[in-house]
C-alpha positions, 0 to 999 in steps of 0.5 A: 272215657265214660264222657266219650262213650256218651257222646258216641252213643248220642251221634249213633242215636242220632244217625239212627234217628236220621235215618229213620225219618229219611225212611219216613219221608221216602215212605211219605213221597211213595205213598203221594205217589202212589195216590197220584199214579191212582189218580192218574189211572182213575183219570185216564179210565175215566178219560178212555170209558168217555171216550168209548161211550162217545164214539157209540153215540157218534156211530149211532148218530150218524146211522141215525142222519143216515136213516133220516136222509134215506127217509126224508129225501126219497130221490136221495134214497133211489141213488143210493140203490141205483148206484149199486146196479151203476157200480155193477155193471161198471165194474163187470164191463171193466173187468170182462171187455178185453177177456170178451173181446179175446173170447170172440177171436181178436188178437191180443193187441186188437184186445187191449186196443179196446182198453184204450178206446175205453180210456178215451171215451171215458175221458172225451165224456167227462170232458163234454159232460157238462155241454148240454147241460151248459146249453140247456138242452137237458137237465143233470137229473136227466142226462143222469140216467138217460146215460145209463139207459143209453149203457144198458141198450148198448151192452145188450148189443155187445155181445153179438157183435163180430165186426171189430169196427162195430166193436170199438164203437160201441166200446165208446159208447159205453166208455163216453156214458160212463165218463158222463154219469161218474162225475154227475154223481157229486152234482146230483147228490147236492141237487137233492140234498143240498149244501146242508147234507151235501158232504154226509150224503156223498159220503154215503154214497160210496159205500154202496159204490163200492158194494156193486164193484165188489159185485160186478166183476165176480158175479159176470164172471161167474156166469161165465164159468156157468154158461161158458159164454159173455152173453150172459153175463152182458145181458146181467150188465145190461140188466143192472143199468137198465134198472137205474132209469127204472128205479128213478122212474118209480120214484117220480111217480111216486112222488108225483102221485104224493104231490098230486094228493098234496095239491088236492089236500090244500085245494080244500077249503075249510071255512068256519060257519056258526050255528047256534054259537057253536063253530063247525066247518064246511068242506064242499058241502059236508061239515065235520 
């Protein structure tokens, strides 16, 4: 009897034993566990903190090739500007011509007939842009902005205009500019940009773009509500294309007034003479 209550306190030890170490090693795979689950989490801290500092550099990388090619291509620079007061008054006509033309005393149906004549000068002008082009009669850079200028004349007749007739066609005019100058603004862009910056400066281009249609249609129908009048707010439209050729012809006579110094510059002739063992150079005369 004695015997056999030895050997039952032996199985219960060694069942507590067993027991004990199960717990030891759960506890042991709970404790590698947790040191992998802290491991992971200070890999993926790390991993999000990069990332984070990452796109900071990015952002302020691309502002900075942004600024760079603002600087360095000055012709790059004025479209940026021009295609605000373009966005302006392309939005603004958009959004008022069939309110105008109702306005004046058409008829609905004679109003949204000016819609469609839009439609379709804007489509013959994209489709015929590229002819004088083809034919050289012109370059790109001028047909640029020689078309909003043709825009801006034509938008400071519109709003005296009472013959339906003269109404439709100059609602052309306008539509064909437009069908021009929108698919010219990729094909100037790598004119001064080049291949290089060509996808980065297009991509730019669009958020000034989208400045002026945010602009145009509110501010004319704001002056609208100011005047109670479309003259105005043509004469508003007029005014923001007609500052596209003028703003590119300030550029030029800038940059035409910087090449001019630059010519004069090289034109110069530094030329080394020696006096007494000691070099000095002679420009026109006087030495420095």
């Amino acid at each position: 009897m004695k015997y056999a209550d030895e050997k039952l306190k032996e199985k219960t030890e060694k069942k507590h034993q067993e027991k004990e170490n199960d717990c030891s090693l759960v506890r042991e795979h709970e404790k590698v566990d947790d040191m992998v689950f802290d491991e992971d989490s200070t890999a993926i801290k790390l991993q999000t903190t990069q990332a984070a500092s990452n796109s900071k550099l990015n952002i302020f990388s691309s502002l900075k090739s942004q600024i760079i090619l603002f600087c360095q291509y000055p012709r790059f620079g004025a479209l940026l500007i021009a295609n605000v007061f373009l966005s302006i008054g392309y939005a603004g006509f958009l959004v008022h011509m069939v309110a105008n033309a109702t306005y004046i005393g058409l008829s609905d149906s004679q109003s949204t007939l000016i819609a469609s004549i839009y439609g379709f000068g804007n489509i013959i002008g994209r489709l015929t842009h590229a002819v004088p082009i083809q034919l050289n009669w012109i370059s790109t850079y001028k047909l640029f902005w020689m078309s909003s200028l043709i825009d801006s004349i034509a938008m400071l007749i519109y709003p005296f205009c009472s013959s339906i007739i003269l109404l439709f066609i100059l609602t052309g005019i306008i539509a064909y500019n437009v069908g021009i100058h929108v698919p010219l603004l990729p094909v100037v862009v790598r004119i001064f940009l080049g291949d290089k910056y060509f996808h980065e400066g297009f991509g730019i281009l669009q958020v000034p773009g989208g400045l002026g249609s945010l602009i145009g249609g509110f501010a004319a129908g704001w002056i609208y509500d100011l005047t109670s009048s479309y003259r105005d707010a043509f004469f508003f439209m007029a005014a923001s294309y007609l500052i596209v050729p003028l703003i590119f012809l300030a550029v030029e006579l800038f940059l035409g007034r910087t090449s001019k110094n630059a010519k004069m510059y090289n034109a110069v002739q530094l030329t080394p003479v020696t006096v007494q063992q000691k070099t000095i150079y002679e420009v026109k005369g006087h030495s420095i």
